[in-house]
C-alpha positions in Angstrom: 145.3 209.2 16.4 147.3 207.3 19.3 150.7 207.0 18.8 150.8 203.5 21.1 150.8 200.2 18.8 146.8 199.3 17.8 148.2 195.8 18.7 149.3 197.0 22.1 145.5 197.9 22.7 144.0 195.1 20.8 143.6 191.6 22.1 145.3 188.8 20.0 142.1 187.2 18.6 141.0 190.5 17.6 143.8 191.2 15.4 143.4 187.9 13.9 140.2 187.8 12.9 140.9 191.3 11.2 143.8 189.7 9.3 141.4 188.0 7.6 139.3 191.2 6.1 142.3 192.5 5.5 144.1 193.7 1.8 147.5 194.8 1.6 148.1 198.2 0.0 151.9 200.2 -0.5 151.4 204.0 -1.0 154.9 205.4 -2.3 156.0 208.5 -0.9 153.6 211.3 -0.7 151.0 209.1 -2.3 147.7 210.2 -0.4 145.6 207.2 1.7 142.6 208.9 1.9 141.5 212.8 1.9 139.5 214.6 4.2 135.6 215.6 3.3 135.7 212.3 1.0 133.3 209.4 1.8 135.1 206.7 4.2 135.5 203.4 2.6 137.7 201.9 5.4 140.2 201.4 7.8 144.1 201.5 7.3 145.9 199.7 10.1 150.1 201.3 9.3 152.2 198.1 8.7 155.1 199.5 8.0 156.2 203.1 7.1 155.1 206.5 8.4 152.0 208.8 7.6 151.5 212.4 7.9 147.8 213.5 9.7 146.8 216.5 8.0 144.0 218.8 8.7 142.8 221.5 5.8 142.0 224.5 7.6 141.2 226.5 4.4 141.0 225.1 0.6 144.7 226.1 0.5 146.2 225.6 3.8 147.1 222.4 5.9 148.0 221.7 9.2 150.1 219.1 10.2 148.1 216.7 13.1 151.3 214.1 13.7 153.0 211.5 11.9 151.8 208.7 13.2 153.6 205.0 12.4 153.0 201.3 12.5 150.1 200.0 14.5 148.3 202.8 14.0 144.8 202.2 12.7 143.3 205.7 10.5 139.6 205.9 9.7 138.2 204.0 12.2 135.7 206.8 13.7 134.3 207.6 10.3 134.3 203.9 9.1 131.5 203.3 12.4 129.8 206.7 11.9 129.7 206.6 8.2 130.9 210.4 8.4 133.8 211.4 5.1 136.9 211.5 6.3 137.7 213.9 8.6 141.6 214.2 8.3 144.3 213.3 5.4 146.7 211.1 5.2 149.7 210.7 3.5 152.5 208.5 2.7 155.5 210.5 4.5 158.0 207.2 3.1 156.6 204.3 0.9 154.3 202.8 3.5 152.6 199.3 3.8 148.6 199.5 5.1 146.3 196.7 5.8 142.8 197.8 4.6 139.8 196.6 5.9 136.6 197.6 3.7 133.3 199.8 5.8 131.4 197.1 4.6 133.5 194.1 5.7 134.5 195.6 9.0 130.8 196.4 9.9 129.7 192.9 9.5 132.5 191.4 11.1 131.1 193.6 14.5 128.0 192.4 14.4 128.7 189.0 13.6 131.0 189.2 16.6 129.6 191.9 19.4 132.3 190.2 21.9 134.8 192.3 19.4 132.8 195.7 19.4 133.8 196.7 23.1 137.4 196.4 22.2 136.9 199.0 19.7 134.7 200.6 21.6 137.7 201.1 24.2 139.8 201.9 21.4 137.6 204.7 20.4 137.3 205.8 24.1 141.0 205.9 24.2 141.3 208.0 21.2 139.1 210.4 22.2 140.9 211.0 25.8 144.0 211.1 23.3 142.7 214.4 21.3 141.2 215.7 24.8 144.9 216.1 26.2 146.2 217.1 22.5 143.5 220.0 22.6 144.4 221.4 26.3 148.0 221.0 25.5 147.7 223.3 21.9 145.3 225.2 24.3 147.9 226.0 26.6 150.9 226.7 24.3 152.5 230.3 25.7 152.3 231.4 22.3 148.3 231.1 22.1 146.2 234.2 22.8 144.2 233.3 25.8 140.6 233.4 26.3 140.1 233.7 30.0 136.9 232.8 29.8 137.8 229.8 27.4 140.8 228.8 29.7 138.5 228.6 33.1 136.2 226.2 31.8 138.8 223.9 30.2 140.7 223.7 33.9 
């Protein structure tokens, strides 16, 4: 989840040819986006508000990923992959999305492949984002380390 604006990363006619997939949706606080293990059916690009990244570890437990903020786009992996959702998210504060349908955003890509290497990146850039979140977690003092574990992640 990259905490840098999606429209920071984005170029300008990108954006604007997702505006016009787009639907606008307000989830009031703690309303939930989308769940994690549930079949995708989008993308939700934050517009205004903040929402809480969750992760179940157990049926019971949750672990807080980030709260991420506007500009942030949620769901893309899964919408490409077709995977359910692998996180939740949830309203932290009543919170304006743009949602852009699998479906929609799928044909918009191959309609216009000059778009899919932006989103490629995107995806690249997410990735390296989680990579530096893992060592970092992986380092905290308060971890038991795995020397083993440790050596092949320096």
């Amino acid at each position: 989840m990259p905490s840098q604006s999606i429209a920071d990363k984005l170029s300008l006619e990108l954006m604007q040819a997702l505006q016009a997939l787009k639907s606008v949706l307000v989830f009031a606080k703690g309303a939930t986006l989308f769940r994690q293990g549930y079949p995708v059916t989008g993308i939700y690009l934050v517009e205004a508000g903040e929402v809480r990244v969750l992760l179940s570890t157990t049926h019971t437990q949750r672990q807080l990923i980030e709260n991420v903020g506007s500009g942030t786009i949620l769901g893309l992996g899964e919408s490409l992959s077709g995977e359910n959702y692998r996180i939740t998210a949830e309203a932290l504060v009543s919170t304006t999305v743009a949602f852009i349908p699998r479906d929609a955003l799928l044909n918009f890509l191959r309609e216009h492949p000059d778009f899919s290497m932006e989103v490629l990146r995107l995806l690249s850039e997410e990735l390296h984002s989680l990579y530096h979140k893992f060592r970092s977690i992986s380092s905290h003092p308060g971890r038991p380390r795995r020397r083993e574990l440790d050596e092949q992640l320096n």
